[in-house]
Structures are given as structure tokens and as C-alpha cells.
N, C-alpha and C positions, 0 to 999 in steps of 0.2 A: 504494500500500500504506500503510494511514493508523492506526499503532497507536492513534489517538484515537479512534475510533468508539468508541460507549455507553460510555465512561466520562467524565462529565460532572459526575460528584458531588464537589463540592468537599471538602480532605482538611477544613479548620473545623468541618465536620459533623459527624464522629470522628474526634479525633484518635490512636487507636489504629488503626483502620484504614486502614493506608495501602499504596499502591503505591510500591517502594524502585526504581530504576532506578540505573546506570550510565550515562552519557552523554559525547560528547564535539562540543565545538566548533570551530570553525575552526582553533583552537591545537591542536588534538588532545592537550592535557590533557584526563584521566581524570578524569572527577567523580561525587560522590553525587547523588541527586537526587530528590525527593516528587514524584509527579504529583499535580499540583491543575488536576482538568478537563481543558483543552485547552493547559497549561501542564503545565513544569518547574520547578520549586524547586531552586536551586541551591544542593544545602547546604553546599558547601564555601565558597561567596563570604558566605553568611551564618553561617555557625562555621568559622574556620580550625583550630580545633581537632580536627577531626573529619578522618581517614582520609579520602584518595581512591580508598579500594578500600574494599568492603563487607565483605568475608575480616578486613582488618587493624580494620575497626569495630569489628566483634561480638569479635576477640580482645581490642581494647583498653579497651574500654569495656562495663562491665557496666550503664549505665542506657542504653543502645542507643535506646529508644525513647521514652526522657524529653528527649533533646536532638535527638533527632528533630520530637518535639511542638512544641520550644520554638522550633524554625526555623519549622515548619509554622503557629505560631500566628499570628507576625509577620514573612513572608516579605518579604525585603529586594529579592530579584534570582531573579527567574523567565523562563523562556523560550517562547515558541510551541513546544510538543512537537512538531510537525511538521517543526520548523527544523534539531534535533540530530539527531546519531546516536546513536541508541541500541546500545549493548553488551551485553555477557552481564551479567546481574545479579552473576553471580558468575566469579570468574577465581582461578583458578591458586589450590583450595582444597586442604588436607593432602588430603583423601579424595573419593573420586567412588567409592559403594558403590549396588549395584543388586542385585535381586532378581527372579528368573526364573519363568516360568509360574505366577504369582501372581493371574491370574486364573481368575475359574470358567468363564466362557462360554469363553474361549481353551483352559483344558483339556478342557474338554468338546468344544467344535468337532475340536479332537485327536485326541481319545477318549485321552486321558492319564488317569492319577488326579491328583487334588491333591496336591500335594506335603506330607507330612506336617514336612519338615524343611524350612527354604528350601534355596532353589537360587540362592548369592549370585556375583556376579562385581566386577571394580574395573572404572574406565576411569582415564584420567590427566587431570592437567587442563591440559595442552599440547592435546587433542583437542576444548576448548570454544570454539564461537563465535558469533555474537550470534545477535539473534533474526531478524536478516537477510539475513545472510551469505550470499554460496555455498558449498554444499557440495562436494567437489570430486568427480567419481567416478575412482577410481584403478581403473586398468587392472588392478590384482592382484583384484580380484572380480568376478563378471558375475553374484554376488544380493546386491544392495545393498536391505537390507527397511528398512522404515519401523515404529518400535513409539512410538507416545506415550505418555507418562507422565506423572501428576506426580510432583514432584519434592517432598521435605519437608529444608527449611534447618536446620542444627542453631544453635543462637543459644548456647548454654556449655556447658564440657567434661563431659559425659557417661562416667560409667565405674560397671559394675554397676549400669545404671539399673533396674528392676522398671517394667512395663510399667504399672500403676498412676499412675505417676510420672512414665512414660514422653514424655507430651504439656506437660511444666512445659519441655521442654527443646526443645523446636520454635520457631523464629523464625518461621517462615513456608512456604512455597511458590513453588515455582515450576513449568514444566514444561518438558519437554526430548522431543525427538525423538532415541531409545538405540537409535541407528543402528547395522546389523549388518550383517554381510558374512557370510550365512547357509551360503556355502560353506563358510567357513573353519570352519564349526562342524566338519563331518563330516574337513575336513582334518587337523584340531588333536584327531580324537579324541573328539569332546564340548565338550574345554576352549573354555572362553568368551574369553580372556584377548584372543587375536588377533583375533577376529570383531570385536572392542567399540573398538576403539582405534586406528584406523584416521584420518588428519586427518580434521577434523572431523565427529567422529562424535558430536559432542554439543552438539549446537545450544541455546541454553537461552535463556531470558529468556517476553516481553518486559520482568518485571519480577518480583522478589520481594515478594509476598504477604503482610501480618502475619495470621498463624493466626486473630485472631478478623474479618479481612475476608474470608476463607473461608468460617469458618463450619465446617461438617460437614464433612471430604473427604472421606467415604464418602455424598456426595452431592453427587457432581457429574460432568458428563458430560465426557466425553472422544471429540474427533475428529480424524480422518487424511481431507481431501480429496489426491489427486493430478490435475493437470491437471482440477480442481475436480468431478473425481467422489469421493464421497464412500467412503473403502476402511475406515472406521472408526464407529465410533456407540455407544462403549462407557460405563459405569457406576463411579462407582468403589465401589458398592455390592457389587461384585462380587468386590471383592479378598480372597484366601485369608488371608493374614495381616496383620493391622492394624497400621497403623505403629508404635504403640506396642509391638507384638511384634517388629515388626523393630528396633525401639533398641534394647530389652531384649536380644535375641539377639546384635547387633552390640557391644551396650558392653560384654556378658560376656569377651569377647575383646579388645578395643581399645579408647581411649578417645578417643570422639566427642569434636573441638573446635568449637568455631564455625567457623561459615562452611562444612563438611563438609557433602555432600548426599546424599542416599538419592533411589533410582532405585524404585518400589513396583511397578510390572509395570507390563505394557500389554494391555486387553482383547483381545477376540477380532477378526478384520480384516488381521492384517498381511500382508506379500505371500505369503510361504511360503504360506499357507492360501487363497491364492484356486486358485479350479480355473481353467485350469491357472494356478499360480505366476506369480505379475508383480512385476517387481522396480523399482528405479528404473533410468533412462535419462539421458544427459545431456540437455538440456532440459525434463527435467519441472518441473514447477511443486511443492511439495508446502507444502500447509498444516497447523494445526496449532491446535486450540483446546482450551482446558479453561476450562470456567463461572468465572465470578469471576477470572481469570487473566489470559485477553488469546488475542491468535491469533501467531499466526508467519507468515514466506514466507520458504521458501526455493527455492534455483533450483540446480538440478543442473546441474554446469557439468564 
């Protein structure tokens, strides 16, 4: 499982866009870290000043991507990216916010209407785990669904942002597998609160994203293989409310800090929806990609 495949472009080339990682070494200290190519950048051994969490970065430091540059220009200590383990890009953030049947082709495979108001849930961030990790399957479900997503990084405190304005306050991307235990929907009522929060049910990585090495997010594709068939092929062209709409709705009520991640839906594919329903199993394989992003493996265990 080799998170380096096609991405080969060194960061020198743009120094705004870059791939942010979390990683650890033989010491299992937690570090920052630039992918350059088929290397790591260590950016903690090249600025001691800088946070070994990415959370405590973007709260401490408002030129985030100016001493990012300045490591990335003149890298002192980089590693074979195959050599480390890679971690969640992001860990233990104030908010883990997501957004429900926010796709078109999902609500329409339904036969739902679009949601005119979102349909919002939380997860916690004890439930995050890398982009390799096992997932565990707990005996209290027997529909453990798959929904991919990406995920949009908040980089500074947001409060009454206006949608307009909305994308000044994005740091980046990542994407996440917003693991459900689909029984517990109908258990709980509706309520999402239990279905979502489950150990690890929020797989995230393999790396956050700077917003302009994206590019568009409402153009870019999203997939779910299990046991490498393919359960997912989705758009994010397809999404009902734009993220900018989802700040603005979210900061009207709370105020978005750094390091906080938004959940934006998951197209149409997940297990509930296949005929008949297919959920995950201990040893499935399940993968996980979005364009410009990276892919995942994880192993139900």
C-alpha cells in the first residue's frame, strides 16, 4: 500500500500548493510534515518553532503557510515517505461537523427530495484515525456502511461568515470515510448522533490539501472500492449545498476555529443503497480516493 504513487511533483514548483501530513518515526514522536515527491519534509526538525500537531499550527500561527514555504524552500531533513507512518492529518480538532444527503445523484437514487435546509450531524475527535489504520467492527452493528467525502479544513476563527467570504477561510482538504452504523439510524429515531461515533469511524488523511492544490472541489471525483470492487464513482459537482453555504450556515451559530473540519456529503453508492444492502464484514479491504487528494486502505478487522 504505497501512499507515493503519482504524486511526484516537487513542493519548489508551488510553493502554495502543498500536501501537509502528520507522521511518525521510530521514536513515535508526532511531526508536521511537506510531501516533496517520494519524500517527507520534516518540518519540525527544520523550525522548532512550529507545532507538532496541525490543530495547534493553524490556532497558533496566522502566517501558517508563509513558514510552511520557508521550510519547503530550503529543506534541511526529509525522509523516504514510504519509511514513516503516516497519521491522521488532523487529530483531536474543537469540531468534527458533517452534512447529510447533500448529494443529488444519492437523493435521487433514494427518491428523496433535496434537502432545502441541511441535515447537519457532529462526530468527536477520539473517533479519528489515520489513513491506514484498522477499523474495528464492533459487535453492536451488523450495517457498518461506507460514505466518502471530502472533507474542507477550517485555517481561522470563523463567526457570521457570509458565504461570499465564505472560501477566505478554508485551509485546505482532506477526505474521510463518515462511517455509519446504518442500524442505529432507525434505532436512535432518525438521530444521527450514535450511528457516527462509533471507534473509528472517521478515518481521515492521507494528507491535508492547500485549497489552491485542489483547485475547484466541485470538480473532482470521489470513490469507495471494497474488496476492490468498485461501490462508489461519485462527483462533487453534484453537491446540494456548497461549502461556502455550509460555513455561512455553521458560523451563524458557532464559531468555526482552525483546525475544525466539515464532512460535505457522500455521493450516491453506499451500502444501504445497493440491492440487496451490503454492509462491511470483518476482512474486507475498503479503499478510498478523491482526485488531487491521495487514496486510503483500510482493513476491517
Amino acid at each position: 500500500m504505497n501512499f507515493c504513487r503519482n504524486f511526484n511533483r516537487r513542493v519548489g514548483n508551488n510553493l502554495i500548493n502543498m500536501r501537509i501530513v502528520q507522521f511518525k518515526l521510530e521514536d513515535e514522536k508526532t511531526r508536521i510534515g511537506i510531501v516533496n515527491g517520494n519524500n517527507v519534509i520534516d518540518v519540525n526538525a527544520n523550525d522548532s518553532t512550529i507545532p507538532n500537531s496541525l490543530v495547534d499550527f493553524l490556532n497558533q500561527s496566522e502566517d501558517v503557510l508563509g513558514k510552511l514555504k520557508n521550510v519547503a524552500a530550503n529543506p534541511k531533513l526529509q525522509y523516504d515517505l514510504s519509511k514513516v507512518k503516516i497519521l491522521s492529518p488532523i487529530t483531536r480538532p474543537d469540531k468534527i461537523l458533517g452534512v447529510a444527503s447533500n448529494y443529488k445523484d444519492d437523493c435521487q437514487m433514494r427518491n428523496i427530495p433535496f434537502p432545502k435546509e441541511l441535515t447537519v450531524f457532529n462526530k468527536f475527535g477520539s473517533v479519528i484515525i489515520g489513513p491506514n489504520d484498522p477499523i474495528p467492527k464492533s459487535q453492536a452493528t451488523n450495517a457498518l456502511d461506507w460514505e466518502v467525502e471530502l472533507v474542507a479544513v477550517i485555517g481561522k476563527k470563523a463567526k457570521n461568515v457570509k458565504a461570499k467570504d465564505s472560501m477566505d477561510y478554508v485551509f485546505g482538504y482532506t477526505m474521510t470515510q463518515d462511517l455509519t452504523a446504518k442500524d442505529w439510524v432507525m434505532r436512535s429515531n432518525g438521530q444521527l448522533l450514535m450511528c457516527k461515533n462509533f471507534e473509528g469511524f472517521s478515518p481521515l488523511g492521507p494528507w491535508v490539501i492547500t485549497k489552491e492544490e485542489l483547485g475547484d472541489p466541485y470538480d473532482v471525483k470521489l470513490k469507495t472500492w471494497v474488496n476492490g470492487q468498485l461501490k462508489q464513482d461519485g462527483h462533487s459537482s453534484n453537491m446540494i449545498h456548497k461549502i461556502d453555504a455550509i460555513i455561512e450556515y455553521f458560523s451563524s451559530v458557532m464559531t468555526l476555529l482552525p483546525g475544525d473540519i466539515i464532512l460535505t456529503g457522500t455521493p450516491f453508492g453506499v451500502g444501504a443503497s445497493q440491492i440487496p444492502p451490503q454492509y462491511l464484514q470483518k476482512g474486507d479491504l475498503l479503499e478510498t480516493e478523491i482526485d488531487k487528494i491521495g487514496k486510503m486502505f483500510h482493513r476491517i478487522v
